[in-house]
C-alpha positions in Angstrom: -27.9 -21.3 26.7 -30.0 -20.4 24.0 -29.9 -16.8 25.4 -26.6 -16.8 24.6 -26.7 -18.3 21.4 -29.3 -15.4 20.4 -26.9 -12.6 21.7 -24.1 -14.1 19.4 -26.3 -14.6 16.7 -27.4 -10.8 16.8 -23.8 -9.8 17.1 -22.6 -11.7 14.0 -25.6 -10.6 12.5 -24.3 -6.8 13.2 -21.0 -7.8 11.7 -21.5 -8.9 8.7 -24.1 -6.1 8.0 -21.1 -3.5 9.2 -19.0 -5.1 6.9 -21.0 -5.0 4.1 -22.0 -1.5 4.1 -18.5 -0.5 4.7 -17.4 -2.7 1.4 -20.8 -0.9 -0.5 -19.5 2.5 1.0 -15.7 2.1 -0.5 -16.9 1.3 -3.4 -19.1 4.4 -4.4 -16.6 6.6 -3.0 -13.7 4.9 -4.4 -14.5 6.3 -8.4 -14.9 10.0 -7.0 -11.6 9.4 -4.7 -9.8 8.4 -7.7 -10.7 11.1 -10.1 -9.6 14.0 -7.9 -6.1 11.9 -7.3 -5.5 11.8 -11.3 -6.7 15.3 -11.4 -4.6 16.5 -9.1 -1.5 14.7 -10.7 -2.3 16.0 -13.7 -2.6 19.3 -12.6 0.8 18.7 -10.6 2.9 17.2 -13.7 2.0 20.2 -16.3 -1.2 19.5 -17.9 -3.6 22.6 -18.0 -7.3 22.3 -18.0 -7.5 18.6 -16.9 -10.7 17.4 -16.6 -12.5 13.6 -16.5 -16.5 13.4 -16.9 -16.7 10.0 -15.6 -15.0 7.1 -13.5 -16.2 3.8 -12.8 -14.2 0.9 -10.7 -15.4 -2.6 -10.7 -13.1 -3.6 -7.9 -13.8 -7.4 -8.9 -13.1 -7.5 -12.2 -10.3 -5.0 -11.8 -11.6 -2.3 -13.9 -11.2 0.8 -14.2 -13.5 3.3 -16.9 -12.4 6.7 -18.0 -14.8 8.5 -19.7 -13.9 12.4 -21.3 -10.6 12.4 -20.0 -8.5 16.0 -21.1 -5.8 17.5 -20.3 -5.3 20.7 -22.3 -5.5 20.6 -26.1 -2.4 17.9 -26.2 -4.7 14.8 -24.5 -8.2 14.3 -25.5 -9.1 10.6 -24.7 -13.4 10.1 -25.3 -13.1 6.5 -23.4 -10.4 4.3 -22.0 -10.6 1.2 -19.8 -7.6 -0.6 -17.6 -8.3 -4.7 -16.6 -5.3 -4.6 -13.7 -4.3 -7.9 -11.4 -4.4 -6.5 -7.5 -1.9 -9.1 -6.5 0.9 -8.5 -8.4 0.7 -4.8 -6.8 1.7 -6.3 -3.4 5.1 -6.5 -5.2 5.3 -3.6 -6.5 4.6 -4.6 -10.0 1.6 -3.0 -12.0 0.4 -5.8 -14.3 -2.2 -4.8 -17.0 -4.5 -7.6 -18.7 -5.7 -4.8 -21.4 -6.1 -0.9 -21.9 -8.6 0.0 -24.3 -8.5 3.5 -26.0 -11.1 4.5 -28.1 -11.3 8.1 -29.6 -8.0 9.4 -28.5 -6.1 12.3 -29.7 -2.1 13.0 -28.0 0.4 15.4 -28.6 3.9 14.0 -28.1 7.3 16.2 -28.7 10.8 14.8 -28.6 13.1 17.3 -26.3 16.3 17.7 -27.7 17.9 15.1 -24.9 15.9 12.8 -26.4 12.7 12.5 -23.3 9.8 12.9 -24.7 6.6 15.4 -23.2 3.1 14.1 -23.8 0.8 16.9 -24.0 3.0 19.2 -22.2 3.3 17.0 -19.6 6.6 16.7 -17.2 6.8 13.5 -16.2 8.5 12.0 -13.2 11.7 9.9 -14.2 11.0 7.6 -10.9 8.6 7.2 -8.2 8.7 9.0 -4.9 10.0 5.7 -3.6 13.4 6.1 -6.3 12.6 2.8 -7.6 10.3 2.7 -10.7 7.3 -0.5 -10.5 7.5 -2.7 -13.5 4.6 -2.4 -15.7 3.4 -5.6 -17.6 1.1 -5.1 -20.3 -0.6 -7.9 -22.1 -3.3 -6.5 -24.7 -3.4 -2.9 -26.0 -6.4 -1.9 -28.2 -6.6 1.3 -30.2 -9.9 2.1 -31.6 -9.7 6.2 -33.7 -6.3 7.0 -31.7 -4.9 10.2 -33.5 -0.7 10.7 -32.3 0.8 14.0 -33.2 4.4 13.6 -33.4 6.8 17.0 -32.6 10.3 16.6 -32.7 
């Protein structure tokens, strides 16, 4: 019996220690997985030059950290952090506790149908889905935030 209980123990043992350096894994390749997906849409949606000198996640306080985000000479953003709920994703709803932007500078011009193009950005009008996620946003902060209005 105890034989037993020993080969069980070991196993769980394994386990947990699987588990834990799979979460330890996700979570330093999640910042570097995340940059070269908002690169990429960048990149795909207009923006020339993009670039972004430094990501951190905190998956547990649902944070994300921008640091030297650009994209062209229309976006310049020195820092920017996003507190987000995960559960409210499950239903399809993006739900935003702050955004913090510090040191900003954007571009903005009004097209004559009215849409507007930040930094010589296009867009999307929906998601790939056709149905656009609500986006609730509780605190904005602006700290040197510079908006150059085109019309």
């Amino acid at each position: 019996m105890s034989r037993l209980m020993h080969i069980i123990r070991h196993r769980i043992t394994l386990v947990l220690v699987a588990i834990i350096a799979l979460i330890g894994a996700l979570q330093l390749a999640a910042p570097a997985l995340v940059r070269v997906l908002a690169l990429s849409w960048l990149k795909d949606h207009g923006a020339v030059h993009a670039r972004i000198d430094r990501m951190r996640i905190n998956p547990w306080l649902g944070r994300l950290s921008v640091q030297g985000l650009a994209a062209g000479d229309g976006l310049s953003i020195a820092q920017a952090t996003i507190d987000i709920e995960w559960w409210p994703l499950w239903h399809h709803r993006i739900d935003l506790r702050a955004l913090h932007i510090g040191d900003a500078r954007l571009h903005l011009v009004q097209q004559a149908d009215g849409t507007w193009v930040p930094a010589g950005m296009h867009l999307p009008s929906s998601t790939p889905s056709g149905h656009p996620w609500p986006v609730m946003l509780h605190g904005v902060y602006l700290h040197h935030v510079r908006i150059a209005l085109a019309g």
